[in-house]
C-alpha positions as a LaTeX table, in Angstrom:
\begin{tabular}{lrrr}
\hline
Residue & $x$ (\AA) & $y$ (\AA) & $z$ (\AA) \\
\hline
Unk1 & 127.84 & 61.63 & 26.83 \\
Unk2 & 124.33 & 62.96 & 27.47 \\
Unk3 & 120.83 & 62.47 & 25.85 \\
Unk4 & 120.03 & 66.15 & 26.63 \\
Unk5 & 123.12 & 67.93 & 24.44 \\
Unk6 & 124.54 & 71.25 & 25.41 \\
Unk7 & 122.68 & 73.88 & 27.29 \\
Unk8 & 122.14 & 76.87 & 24.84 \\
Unk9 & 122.88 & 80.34 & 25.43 \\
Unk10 & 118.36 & 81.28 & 25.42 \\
Unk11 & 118.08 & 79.24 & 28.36 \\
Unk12 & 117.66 & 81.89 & 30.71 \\
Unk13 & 115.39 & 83.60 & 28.52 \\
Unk14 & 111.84 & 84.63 & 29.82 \\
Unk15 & 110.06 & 82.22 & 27.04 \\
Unk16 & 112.33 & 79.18 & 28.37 \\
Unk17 & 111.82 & 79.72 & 31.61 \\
Unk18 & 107.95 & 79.71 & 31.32 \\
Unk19 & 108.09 & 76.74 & 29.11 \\
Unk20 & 110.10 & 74.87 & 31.63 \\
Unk21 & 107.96 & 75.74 & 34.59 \\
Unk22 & 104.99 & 74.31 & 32.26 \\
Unk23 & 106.10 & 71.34 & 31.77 \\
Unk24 & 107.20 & 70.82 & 34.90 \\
Unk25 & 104.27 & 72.02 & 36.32 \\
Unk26 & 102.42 & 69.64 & 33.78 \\
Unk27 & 104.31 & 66.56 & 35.04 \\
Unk28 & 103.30 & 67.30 & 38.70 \\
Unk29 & 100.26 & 67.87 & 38.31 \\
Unk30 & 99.60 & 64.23 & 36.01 \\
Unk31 & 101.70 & 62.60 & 38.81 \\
Unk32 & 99.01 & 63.95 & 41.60 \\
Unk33 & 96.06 & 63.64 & 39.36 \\
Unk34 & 96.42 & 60.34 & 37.06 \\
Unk35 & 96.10 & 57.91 & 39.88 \\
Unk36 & 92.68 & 59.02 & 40.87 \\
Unk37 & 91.79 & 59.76 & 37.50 \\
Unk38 & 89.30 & 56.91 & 37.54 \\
Unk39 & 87.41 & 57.87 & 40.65 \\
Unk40 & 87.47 & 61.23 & 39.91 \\
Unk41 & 86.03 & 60.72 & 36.31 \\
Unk42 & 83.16 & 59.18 & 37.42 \\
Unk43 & 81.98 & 62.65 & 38.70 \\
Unk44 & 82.16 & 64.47 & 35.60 \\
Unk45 & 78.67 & 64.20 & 33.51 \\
Unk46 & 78.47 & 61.66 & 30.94 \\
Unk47 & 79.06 & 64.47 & 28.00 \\
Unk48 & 81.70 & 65.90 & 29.67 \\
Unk49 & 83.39 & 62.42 & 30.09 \\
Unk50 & 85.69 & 62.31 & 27.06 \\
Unk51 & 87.00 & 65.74 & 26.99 \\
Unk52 & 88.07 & 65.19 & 30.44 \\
Unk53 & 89.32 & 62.18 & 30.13 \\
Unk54 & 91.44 & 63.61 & 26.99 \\
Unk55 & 92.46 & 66.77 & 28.47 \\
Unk56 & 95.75 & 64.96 & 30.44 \\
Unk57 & 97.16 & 64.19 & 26.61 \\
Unk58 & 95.87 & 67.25 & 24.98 \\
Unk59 & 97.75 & 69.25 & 27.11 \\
Unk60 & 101.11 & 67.32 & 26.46 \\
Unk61 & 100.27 & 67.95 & 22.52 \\
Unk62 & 99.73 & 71.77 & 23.34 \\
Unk63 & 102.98 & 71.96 & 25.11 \\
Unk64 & 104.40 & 70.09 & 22.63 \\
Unk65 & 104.15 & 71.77 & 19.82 \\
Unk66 & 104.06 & 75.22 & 21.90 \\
Unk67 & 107.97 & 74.28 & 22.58 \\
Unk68 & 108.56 & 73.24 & 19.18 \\
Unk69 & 108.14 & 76.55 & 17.53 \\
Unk70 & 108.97 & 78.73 & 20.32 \\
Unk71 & 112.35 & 77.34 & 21.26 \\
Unk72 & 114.46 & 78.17 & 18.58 \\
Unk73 & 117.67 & 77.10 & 20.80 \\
Unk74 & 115.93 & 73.28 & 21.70 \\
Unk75 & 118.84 & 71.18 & 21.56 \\
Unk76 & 119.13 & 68.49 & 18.25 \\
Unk77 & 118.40 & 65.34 & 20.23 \\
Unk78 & 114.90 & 66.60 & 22.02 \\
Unk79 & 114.03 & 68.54 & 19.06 \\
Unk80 & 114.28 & 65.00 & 16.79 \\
Unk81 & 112.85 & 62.83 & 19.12 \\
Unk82 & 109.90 & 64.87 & 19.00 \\
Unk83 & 110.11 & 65.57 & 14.82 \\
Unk84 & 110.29 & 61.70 & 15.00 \\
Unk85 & 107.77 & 60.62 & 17.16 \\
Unk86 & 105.35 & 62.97 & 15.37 \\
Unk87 & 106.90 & 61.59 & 11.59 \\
Unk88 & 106.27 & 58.14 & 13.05 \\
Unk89 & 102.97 & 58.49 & 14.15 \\
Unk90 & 101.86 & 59.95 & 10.78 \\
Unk91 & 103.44 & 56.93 & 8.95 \\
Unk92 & 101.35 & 54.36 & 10.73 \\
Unk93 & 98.26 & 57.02 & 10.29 \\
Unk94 & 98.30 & 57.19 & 6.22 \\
Unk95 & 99.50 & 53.19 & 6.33 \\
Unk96 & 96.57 & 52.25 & 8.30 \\
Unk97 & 94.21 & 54.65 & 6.54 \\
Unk98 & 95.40 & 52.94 & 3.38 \\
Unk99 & 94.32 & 49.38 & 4.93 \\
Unk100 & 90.99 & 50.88 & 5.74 \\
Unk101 & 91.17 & 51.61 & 9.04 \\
Unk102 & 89.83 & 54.97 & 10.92 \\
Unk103 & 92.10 & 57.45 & 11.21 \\
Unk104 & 90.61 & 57.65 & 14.82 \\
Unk105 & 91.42 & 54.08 & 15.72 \\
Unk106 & 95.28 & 54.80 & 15.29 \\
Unk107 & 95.12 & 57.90 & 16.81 \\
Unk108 & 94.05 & 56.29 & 19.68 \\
Unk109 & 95.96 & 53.36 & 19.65 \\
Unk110 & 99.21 & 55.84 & 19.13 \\
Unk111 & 97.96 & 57.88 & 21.72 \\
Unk112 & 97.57 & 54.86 & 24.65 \\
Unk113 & 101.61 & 54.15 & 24.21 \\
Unk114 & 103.45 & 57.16 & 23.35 \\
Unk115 & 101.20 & 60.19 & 25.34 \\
Unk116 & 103.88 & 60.66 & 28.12 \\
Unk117 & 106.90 & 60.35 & 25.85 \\
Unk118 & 106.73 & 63.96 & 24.65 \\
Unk119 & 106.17 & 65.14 & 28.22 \\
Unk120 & 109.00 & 63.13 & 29.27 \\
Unk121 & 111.10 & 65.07 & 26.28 \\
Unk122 & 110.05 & 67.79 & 27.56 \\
Unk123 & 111.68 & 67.55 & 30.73 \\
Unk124 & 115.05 & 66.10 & 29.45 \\
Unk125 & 115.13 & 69.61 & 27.22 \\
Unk126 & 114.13 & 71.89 & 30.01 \\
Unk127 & 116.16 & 70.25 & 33.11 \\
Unk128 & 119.38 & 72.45 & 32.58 \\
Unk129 & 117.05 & 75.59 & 33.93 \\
Unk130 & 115.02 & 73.76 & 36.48 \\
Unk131 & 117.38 & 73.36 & 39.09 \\
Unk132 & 114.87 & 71.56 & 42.01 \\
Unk133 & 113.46 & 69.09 & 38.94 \\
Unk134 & 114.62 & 66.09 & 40.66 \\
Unk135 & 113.54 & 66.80 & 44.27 \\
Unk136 & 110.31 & 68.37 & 42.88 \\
Unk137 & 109.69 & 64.68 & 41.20 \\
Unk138 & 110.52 & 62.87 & 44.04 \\
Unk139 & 108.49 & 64.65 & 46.61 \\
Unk140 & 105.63 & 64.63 & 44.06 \\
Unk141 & 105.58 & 60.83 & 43.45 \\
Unk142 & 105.60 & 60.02 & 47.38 \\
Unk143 & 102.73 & 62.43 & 48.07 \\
Unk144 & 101.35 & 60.80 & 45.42 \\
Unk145 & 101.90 & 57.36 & 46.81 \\
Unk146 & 101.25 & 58.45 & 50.02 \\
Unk147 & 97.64 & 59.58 & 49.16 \\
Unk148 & 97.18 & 55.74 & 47.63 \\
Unk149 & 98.45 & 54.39 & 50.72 \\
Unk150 & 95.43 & 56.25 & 52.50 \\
Unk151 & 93.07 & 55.54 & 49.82 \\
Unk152 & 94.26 & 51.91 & 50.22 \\
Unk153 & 94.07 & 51.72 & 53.53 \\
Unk154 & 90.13 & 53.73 & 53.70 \\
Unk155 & 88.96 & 51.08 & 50.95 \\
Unk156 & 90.03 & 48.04 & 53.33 \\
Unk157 & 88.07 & 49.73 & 56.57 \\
Unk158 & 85.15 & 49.89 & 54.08 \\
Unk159 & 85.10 & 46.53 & 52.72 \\
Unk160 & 85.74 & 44.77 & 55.72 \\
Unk161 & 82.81 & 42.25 & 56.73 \\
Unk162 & 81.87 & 41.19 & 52.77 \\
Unk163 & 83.92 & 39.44 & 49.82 \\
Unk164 & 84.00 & 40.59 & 46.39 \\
Unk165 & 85.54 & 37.13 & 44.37 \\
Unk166 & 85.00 & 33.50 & 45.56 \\
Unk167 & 87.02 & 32.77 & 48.72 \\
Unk168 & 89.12 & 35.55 & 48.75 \\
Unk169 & 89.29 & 37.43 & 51.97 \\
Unk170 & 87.21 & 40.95 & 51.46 \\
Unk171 & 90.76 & 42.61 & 52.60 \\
Unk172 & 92.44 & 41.76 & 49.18 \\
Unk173 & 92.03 & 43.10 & 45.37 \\
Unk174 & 92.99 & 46.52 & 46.76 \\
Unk175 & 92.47 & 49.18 & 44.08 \\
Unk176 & 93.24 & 52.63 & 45.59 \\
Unk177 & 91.88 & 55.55 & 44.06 \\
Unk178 & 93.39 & 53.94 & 40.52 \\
Unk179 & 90.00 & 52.07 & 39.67 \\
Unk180 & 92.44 & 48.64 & 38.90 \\
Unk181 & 94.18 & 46.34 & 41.65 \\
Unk182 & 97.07 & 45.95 & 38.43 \\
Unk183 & 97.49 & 49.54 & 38.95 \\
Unk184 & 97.57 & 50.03 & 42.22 \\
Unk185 & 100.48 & 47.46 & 42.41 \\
Unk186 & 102.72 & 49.62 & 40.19 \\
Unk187 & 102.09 & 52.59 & 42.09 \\
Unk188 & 102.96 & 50.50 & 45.29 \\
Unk189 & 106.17 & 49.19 & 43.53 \\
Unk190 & 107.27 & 53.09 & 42.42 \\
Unk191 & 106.73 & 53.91 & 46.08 \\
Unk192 & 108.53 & 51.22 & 47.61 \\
Unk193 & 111.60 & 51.85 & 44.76 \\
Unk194 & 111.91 & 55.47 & 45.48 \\
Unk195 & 112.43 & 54.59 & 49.13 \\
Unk196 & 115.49 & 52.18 & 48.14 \\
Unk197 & 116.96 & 54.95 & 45.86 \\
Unk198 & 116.65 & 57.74 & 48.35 \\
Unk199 & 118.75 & 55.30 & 50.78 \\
Unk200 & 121.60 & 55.03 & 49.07 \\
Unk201 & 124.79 & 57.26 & 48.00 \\
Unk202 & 124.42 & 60.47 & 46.02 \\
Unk203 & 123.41 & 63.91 & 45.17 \\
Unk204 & 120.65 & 65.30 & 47.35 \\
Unk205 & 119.20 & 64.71 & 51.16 \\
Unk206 & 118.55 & 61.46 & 52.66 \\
Unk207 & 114.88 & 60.22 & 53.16 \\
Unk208 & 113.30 & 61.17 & 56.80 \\
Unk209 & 113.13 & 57.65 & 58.82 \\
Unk210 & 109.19 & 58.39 & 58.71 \\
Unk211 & 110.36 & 57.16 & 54.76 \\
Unk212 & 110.89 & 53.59 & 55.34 \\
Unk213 & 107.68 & 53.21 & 57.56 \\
Unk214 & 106.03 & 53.99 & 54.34 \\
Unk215 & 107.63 & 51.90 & 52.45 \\
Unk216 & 106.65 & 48.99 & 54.67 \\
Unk217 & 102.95 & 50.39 & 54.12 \\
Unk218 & 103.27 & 50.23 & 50.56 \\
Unk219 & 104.39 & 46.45 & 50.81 \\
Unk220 & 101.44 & 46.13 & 52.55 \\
Unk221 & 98.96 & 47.47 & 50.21 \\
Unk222 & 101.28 & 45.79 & 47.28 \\
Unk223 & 100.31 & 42.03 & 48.77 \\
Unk224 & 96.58 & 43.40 & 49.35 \\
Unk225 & 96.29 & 44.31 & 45.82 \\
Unk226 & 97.16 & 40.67 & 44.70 \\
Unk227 & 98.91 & 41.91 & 42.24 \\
Unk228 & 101.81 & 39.09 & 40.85 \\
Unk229 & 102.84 & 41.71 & 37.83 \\
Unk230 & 103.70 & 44.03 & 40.55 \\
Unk231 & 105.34 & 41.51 & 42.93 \\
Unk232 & 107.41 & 39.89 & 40.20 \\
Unk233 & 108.09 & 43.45 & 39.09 \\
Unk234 & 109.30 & 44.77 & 42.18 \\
Unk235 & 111.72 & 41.28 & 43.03 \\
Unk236 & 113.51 & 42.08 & 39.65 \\
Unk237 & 114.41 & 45.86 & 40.02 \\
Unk238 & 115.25 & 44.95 & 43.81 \\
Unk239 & 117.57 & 42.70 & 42.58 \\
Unk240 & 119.20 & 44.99 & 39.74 \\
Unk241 & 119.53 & 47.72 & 42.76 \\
Unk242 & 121.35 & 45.18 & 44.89 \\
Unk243 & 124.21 & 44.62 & 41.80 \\
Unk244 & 124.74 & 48.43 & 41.30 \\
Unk245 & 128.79 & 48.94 & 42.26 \\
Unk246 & 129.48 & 51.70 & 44.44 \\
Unk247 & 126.69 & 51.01 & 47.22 \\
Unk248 & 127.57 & 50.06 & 50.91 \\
Unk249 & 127.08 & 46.70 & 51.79 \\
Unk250 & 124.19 & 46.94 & 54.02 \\
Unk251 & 122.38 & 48.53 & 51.55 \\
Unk252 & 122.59 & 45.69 & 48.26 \\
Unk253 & 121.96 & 43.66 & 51.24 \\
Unk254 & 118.51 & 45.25 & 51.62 \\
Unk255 & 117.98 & 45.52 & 48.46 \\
Unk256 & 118.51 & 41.81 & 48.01 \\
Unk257 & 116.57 & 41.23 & 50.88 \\
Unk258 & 113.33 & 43.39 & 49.10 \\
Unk259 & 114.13 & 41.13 & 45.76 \\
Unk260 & 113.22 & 38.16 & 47.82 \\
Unk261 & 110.72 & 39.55 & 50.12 \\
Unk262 & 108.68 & 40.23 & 46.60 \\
Unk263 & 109.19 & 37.30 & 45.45 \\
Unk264 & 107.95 & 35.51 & 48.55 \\
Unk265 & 104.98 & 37.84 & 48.53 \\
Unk266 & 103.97 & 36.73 & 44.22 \\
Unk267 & 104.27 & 33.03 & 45.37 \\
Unk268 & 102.02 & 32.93 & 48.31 \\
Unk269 & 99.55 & 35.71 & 47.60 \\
Unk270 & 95.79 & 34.16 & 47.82 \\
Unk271 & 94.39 & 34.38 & 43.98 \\
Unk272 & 90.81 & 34.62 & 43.19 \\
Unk273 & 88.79 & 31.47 & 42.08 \\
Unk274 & 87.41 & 30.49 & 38.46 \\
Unk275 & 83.67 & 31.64 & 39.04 \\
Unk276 & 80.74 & 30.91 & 36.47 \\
Unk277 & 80.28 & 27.96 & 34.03 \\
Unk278 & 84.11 & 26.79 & 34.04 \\
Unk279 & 83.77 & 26.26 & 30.22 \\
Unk280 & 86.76 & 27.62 & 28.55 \\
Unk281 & 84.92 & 29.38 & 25.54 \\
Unk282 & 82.10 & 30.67 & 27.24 \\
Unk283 & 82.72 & 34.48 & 27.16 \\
Unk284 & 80.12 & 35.21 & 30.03 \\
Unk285 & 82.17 & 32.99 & 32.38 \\
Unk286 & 84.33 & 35.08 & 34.61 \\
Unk287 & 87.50 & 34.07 & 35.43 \\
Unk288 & 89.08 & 35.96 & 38.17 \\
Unk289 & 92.54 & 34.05 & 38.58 \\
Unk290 & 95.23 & 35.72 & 37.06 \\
Unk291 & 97.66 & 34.53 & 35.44 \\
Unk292 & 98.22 & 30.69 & 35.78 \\
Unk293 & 101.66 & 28.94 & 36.18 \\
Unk294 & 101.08 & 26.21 & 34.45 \\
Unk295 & 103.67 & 26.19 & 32.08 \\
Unk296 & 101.61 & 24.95 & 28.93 \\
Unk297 & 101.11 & 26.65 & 25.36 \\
Unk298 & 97.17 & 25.32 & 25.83 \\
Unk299 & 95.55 & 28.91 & 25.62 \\
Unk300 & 93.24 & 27.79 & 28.31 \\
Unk301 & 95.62 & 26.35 & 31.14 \\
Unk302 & 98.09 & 29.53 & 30.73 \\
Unk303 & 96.94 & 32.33 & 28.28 \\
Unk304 & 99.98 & 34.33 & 29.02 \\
Unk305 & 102.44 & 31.46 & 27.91 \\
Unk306 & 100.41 & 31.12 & 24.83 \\
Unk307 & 99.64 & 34.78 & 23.58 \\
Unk308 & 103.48 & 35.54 & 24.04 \\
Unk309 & 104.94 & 31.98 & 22.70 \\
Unk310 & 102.55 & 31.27 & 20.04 \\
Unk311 & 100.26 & 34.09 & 19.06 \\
Unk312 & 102.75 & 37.05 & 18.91 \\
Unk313 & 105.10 & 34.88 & 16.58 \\
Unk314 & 102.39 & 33.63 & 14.55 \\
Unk315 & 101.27 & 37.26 & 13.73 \\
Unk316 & 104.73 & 38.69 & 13.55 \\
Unk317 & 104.88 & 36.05 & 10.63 \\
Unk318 & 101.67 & 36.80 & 9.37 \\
Unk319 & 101.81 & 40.86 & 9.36 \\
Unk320 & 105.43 & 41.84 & 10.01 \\
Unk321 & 105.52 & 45.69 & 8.85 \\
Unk322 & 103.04 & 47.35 & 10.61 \\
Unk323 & 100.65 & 44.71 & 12.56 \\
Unk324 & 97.22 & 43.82 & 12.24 \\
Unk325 & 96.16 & 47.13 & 12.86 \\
Unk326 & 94.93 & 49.23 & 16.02 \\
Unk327 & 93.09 & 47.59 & 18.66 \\
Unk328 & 92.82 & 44.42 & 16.29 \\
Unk329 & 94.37 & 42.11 & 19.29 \\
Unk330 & 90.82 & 42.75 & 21.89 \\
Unk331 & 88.10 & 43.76 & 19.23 \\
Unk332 & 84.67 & 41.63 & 18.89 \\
Unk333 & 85.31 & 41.23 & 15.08 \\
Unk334 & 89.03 & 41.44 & 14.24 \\
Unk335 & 90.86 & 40.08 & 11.25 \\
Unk336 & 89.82 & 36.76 & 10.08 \\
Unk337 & 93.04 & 35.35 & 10.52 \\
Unk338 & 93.62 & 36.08 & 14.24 \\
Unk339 & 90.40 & 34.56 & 15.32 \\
Unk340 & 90.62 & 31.31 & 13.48 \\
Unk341 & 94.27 & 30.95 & 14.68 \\
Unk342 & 92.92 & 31.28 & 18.34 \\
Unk343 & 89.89 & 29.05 & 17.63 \\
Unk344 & 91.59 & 26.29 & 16.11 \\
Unk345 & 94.13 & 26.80 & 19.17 \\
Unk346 & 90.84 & 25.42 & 21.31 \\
Unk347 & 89.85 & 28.60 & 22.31 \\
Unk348 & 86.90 & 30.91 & 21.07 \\
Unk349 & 87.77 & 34.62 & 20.22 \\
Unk350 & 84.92 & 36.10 & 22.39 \\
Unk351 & 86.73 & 34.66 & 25.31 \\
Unk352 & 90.42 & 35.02 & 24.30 \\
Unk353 & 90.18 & 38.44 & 23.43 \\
Unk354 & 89.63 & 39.28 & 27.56 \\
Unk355 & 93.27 & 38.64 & 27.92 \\
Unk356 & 95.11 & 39.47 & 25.14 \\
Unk357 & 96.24 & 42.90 & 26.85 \\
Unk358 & 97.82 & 40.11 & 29.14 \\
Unk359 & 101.64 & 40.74 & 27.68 \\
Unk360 & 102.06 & 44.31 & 25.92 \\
Unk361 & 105.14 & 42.98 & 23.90 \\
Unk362 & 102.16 & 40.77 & 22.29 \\
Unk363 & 99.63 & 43.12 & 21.91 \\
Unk364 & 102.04 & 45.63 & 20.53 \\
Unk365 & 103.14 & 43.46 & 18.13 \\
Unk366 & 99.66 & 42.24 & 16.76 \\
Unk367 & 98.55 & 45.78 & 16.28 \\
Unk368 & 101.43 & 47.25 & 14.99 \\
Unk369 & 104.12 & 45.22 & 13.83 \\
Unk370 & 107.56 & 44.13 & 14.46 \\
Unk371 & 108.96 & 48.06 & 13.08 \\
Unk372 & 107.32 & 49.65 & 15.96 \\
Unk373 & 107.67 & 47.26 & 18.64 \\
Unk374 & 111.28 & 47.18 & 18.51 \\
Unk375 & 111.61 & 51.07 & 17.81 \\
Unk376 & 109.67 & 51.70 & 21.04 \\
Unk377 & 112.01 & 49.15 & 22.91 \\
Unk378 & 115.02 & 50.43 & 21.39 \\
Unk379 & 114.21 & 53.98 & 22.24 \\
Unk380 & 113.55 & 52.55 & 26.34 \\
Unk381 & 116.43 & 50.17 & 26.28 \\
Unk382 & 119.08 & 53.39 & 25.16 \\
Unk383 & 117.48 & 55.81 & 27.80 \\
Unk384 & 118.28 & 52.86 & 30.49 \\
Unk385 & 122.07 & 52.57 & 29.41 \\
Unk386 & 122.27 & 56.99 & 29.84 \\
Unk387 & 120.69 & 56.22 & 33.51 \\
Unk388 & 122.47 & 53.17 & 34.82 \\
Unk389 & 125.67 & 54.83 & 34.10 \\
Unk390 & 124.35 & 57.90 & 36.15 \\
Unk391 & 123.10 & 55.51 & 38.95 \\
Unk392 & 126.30 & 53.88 & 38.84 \\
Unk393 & 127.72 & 57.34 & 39.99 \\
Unk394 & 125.21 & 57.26 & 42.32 \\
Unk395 & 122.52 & 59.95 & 40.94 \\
Unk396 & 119.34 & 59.23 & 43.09 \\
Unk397 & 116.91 & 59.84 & 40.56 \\
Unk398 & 118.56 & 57.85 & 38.09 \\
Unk399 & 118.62 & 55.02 & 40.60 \\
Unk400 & 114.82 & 54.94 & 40.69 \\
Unk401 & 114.77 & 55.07 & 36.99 \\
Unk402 & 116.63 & 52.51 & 36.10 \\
Unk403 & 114.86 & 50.64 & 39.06 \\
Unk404 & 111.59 & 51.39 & 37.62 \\
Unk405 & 112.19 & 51.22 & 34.28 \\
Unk406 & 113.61 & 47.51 & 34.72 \\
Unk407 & 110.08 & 46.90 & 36.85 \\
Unk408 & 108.23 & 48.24 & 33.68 \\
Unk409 & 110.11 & 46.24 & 31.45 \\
Unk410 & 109.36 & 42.84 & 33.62 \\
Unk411 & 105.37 & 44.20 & 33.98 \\
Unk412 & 104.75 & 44.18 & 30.67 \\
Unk413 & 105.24 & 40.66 & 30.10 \\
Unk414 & 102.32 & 40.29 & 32.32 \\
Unk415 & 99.82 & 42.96 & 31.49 \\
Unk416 & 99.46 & 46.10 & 29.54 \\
Unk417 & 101.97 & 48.24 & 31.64 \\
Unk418 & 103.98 & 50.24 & 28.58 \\
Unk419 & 99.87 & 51.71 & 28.33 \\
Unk420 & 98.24 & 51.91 & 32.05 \\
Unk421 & 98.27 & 56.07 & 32.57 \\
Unk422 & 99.69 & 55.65 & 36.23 \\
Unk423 & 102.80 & 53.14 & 35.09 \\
Unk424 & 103.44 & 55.17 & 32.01 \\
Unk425 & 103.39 & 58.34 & 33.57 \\
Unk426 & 106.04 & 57.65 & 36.29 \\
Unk427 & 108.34 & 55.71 & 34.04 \\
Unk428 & 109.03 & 58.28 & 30.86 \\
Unk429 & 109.14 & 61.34 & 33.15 \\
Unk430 & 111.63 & 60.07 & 35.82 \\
Unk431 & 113.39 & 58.30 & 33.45 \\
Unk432 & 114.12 & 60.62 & 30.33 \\
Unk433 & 114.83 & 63.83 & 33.29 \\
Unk434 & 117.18 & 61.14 & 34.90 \\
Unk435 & 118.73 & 61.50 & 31.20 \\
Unk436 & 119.34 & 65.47 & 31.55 \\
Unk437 & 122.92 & 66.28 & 33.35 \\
Unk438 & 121.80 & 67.49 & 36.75 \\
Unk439 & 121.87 & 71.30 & 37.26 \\
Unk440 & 123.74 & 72.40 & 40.23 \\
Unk441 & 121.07 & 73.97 & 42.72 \\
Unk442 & 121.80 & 78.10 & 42.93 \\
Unk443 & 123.62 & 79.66 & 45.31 \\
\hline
\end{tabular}
């Protein structure tokens, strides 16, 4: 069974062929460009700033809808994933508008979650006639990784000799070009994974030895960047590599072996220290440790524990169809409700609201409801059966799919990662092409 459905008879035609190229022309060049997206913003004039910062997702939309009414032969499963994601979207747009909210706000909201999904679509349609999509995607992602390494690696030279937060040393928080250390980590983690999926059994060549130097690198920078999300990430989809049948010993083995290597690396990683006042609802005070493991439902010894224990459920129960409404889980004056709940929880909203992106499951479900939420999951979870069948088989670039898709899925618990451009990016491309029966290279 496959996602994609049957090649059609046009897909040699001229109008294909360019629309395939596009888009996979499109996906390279978001793969190159979205990690240094934030430096490379901050060189574009302050009017300018918005319509380049929108430009990535307008593009998608222009393909998009380009491919809608120009192929006529787009098989029925890409063709009603798009119809639906678009039917969705406009649901939630007339609902909200209906509750008073700006059309803009959901737009935007909509936008943050779903932008690479079409692309992603795209790719699953047009993958019968690009015959070099998979070693085009993994060649792109490690130059891509590759160039973070370096940036990595110049920002530690440069920052040598002074500290950024409390007591760290001024060699962690590494960023990259990606402008976040949260990031950064990802990025390390969907280097490190492609590594491990280019060593084992398959379709396609093996990785040059030059590959698993790099990897090593990218552990490197993943323990500089401090990031746990990433850590704990990477130790899980390690560990679902290592149970995949069909793989020589010595390589679950080292797969295993990376699964608790990560996990070493998230429990003794230095963390940054509580700076400021210390008083839990003082919004100016700025708290630099991430994450607590307490395990307490008091919003100020664990936030995490809390937002996804007690304040998702709460406002599931409260607003069940479609949420509080966009961006009402981190804005200075949301609904009533959610910012007496907090506050009687012993925290105020001015503070709490700094780290309720902290598990996307929550946020997603506080803007937009239970519907959604589940949809979105349901729509990841099916993609990941087509793929771990196909790694199973031993497809490379459904290895890393699955791999990364599983570290997405274990992310998100911990931060916004279904949203962050360079995480989203990676996952729905590799993983909905990884959908797409592999073409045979030509002759």
């Amino acid at each position: 069974m496959t996602i994609s459905g049957p090649t059609t008879s046009d897909g040699g035609t001229p109008p294909i062929r360019w629309l395939a190229r596009a888009t996979q022309a499109l996906a390279v060049a978001l793969l190159l460009y979205l990690p240094f997206e934030a430096l490379l913003l901050e060189l574009v004039p302050g009017n300018l700033y918005w319509p380049a910062r929108l430009l990535p997702d307008a593009s998608i939309a222009l393909l998009t809808g380009v491919a809608l009414v120009l192929d006529r032969g787009m098989p029925r499963v890409p063709r009603w994933l798009l119809i639906g994601l678009i039917v969705g979207s406009l649901i939630y747009l007339v609902a909200d508008l209906a509750r008073g909210f700006a059309p803009a706000d959901t737009v935007n909201a909509l936008r943050v979650l779903l932008r690479y999904v079409p692309l992603g679509i795209l790719l699953l349609r047009f993958s019968p006639v690009l015959p070099w999509l998979s070693a085009t995607l993994f060649w792109t992602l490690t130059a891509s990784g590759l160039l973070q390494v370096l940036a990595g690696i110049v920002e530690v030279a440069v920052r040598t000799g002074w500290s950024r937060v409390g007591d760290v040393a001024p060699f962690f928080l590494v960023e990259g070009g990606t402008g976040r250390y949260d990031r950064f980590g990802m990025v390390m983690v969907a280097l490190t994974l492609l590594v491990l999926a280019r060593t084992g059994p398959g379709i396609g060549p093996a990785l040059p030895r030059w590959g698993y130097a790099l990897a090593g690198v990218a552990l490197v920078m993943l323990f500089l960047s401090t990031s746990r999300q990433g850590m704990l990430a990477l130790c899980v989809a390690a560990a679902v590599v290592a149970l995949l049948p069909g793989w020589p010993r010595q390589r679950r083995l080292a797969a295993a072996g990376l699964a608790a290597l990560a996990l070493g690396m998230a429990v003794v990683v230095p963390q940054p220290v509580l700076l400021g006042t210390g008083d839990p609802n003082d919004p100016e005070t700025d708290v630099t440790s991430r994450g607590q493991m307490a395990l307490s439902l008091n919003p100020n010894r664990n936030f995490r524990l809390y937002l996804a224990v007690v304040l998702a459920p709460w406002a599931i129960a409260q607003e069940p169809l479609l949420g509080f409404g966009p961006g009402e889980h981190d804005t200075t004056s949301p609904d009533p409700r959610l910012s007496r709940f907090v506050r009687d929880s012993g925290m105020s909203w001015a503070r709490a609201r700094r780290f309720t992106n902290d598990s996307n499951y929550a946020s997603l479900a506080i803007q937009f409801g239970l519907p959604l939420l589940l949809a979105y999951l349901a729509g990841l979870v099916a993609a990941l059966r087509v793929v771990v069948r196909r790694a199973v088989a031993g497809h490379r670039l459904a290895v890393f799919a699955l791999a990364y898709g599983v570290a997405v899925l274990v992310a998100a618990n911990l931060g916004p990662a279904f949203e962050t451009r360079t995480t989203s990016v990676i996952l729905w491309t590799f993983l909905l092409a990884a959908c797409a029966d592999p073409p045979a290279p030509p002759a």
